[in-house]
N, C-alpha and C positions, 0 to 999 in steps of 0.2 A: 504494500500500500504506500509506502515512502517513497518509494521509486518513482510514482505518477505525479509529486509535485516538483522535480527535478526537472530542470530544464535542459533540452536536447542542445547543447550550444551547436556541434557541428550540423545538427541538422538544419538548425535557423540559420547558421552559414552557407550554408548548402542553397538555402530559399533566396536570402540575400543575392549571395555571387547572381542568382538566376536574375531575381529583376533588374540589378546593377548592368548587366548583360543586354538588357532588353531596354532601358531606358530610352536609347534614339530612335528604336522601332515604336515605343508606344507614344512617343510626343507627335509622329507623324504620321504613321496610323491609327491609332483607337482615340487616344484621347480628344480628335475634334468631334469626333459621334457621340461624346458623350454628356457635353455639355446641357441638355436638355434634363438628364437625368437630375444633374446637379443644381438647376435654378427650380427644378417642381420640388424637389428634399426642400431647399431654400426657402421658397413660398410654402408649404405645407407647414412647416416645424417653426415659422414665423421667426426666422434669424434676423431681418434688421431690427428686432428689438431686443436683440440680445447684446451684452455689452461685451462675453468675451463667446468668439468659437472656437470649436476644436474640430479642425478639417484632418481628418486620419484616413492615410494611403493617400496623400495629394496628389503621386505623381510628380510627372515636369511644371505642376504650377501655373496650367491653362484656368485651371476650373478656381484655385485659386486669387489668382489677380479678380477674375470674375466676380468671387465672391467680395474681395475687398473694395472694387469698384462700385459694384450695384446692390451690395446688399448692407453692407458692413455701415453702420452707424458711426456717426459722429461721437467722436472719444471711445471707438469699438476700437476692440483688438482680436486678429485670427491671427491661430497658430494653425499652421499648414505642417504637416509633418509626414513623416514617409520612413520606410523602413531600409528606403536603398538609397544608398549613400551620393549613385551617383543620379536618380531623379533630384534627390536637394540639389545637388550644382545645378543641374537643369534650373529647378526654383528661382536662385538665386542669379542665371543667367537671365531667364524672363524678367524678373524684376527690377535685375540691371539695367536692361534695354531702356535708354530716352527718351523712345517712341510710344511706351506703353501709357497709357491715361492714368492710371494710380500715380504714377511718379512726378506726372505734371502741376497734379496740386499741390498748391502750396499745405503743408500743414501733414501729406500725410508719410509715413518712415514706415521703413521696413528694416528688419536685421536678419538675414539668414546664415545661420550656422553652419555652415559644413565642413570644422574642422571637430567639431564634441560628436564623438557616435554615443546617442541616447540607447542604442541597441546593447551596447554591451555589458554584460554579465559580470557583477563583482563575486556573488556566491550564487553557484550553484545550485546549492541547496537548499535556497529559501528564493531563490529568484530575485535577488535585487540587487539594483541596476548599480552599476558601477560610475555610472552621471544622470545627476539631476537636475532639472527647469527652475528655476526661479524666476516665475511670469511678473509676481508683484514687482520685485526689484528690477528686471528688463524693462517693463509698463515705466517704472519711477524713472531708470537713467535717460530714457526716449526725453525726459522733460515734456512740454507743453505740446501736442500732438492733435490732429487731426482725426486719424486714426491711423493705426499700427500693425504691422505684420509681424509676426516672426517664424520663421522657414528651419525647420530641424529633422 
């Protein structure tokens, strides 16, 4: 019975390697078909009146910007977060770009991570994580913001 709350670490690397693999096939393929999915969750679960989200498996960051664009409230903050290391760069490439609309207003920040892997395993044996979020204190350093991304 002990054995089922251990966590498989090579096999969740194993899962990893796979989407870190597939990251430039799914920004170009799946993820524009899928945007539709992501503004009906959006509208159903009534996000712009939420003050923080939690966007889990973002991907390369399409359905993201999206959400911070047209959904995300004034003094909101999403966390976009993803399990493969190399769709955060993706993230953080999208959100670099000059051209994208979030970045154009004044007032709103993003910070994405993609040097902390939130994935990794301190023990084994109870499952807990070897790096932790600290949203309030990221929210506090941004200072006075419009609203806020953070990509991990």
């Amino acid at each position: 019975m002990e054995q089922a709350s251990q966590v498989n670490v090579e096999a969740n690397k194993v899962i990893q390697d796979k989407w870190d693999g597939m990251a430039e096939w799914y920004e170009t393929a799946m993820e524009k078909y899928s945007l539709q999915g992501t503004t009906t969750c959006a509208v159903m679960t009534n996000v712009q009146q939420a003050d923080r989200v939690l966007e889990v498996a973002c991907g390369p960051g399409n359905h993201s910007l999206m959400l911070a664009q047209t959904f995300l409230k004034n003094k909101g903050v999403l966390v976009s977060c993803d399990f493969s290391g190399e769709m955060v760069k993706k993230v953080h490439q999208n959100y670099s770009q000059k051209d994208n609309d979030y970045v154009k207003v004044e007032g709103n920040k993003f910070l994405i991570d993609i040097e902390t892997n939130y994935n990794e395993i301190a023990d084994e044996s109870n499952a807990s994580l070897k790096n932790l979020c600290d949203l309030d204190k990221l929210e506090a350093d941004q200072g006075d913001f419009r609203k806020f991304v953070f990509g991990c």
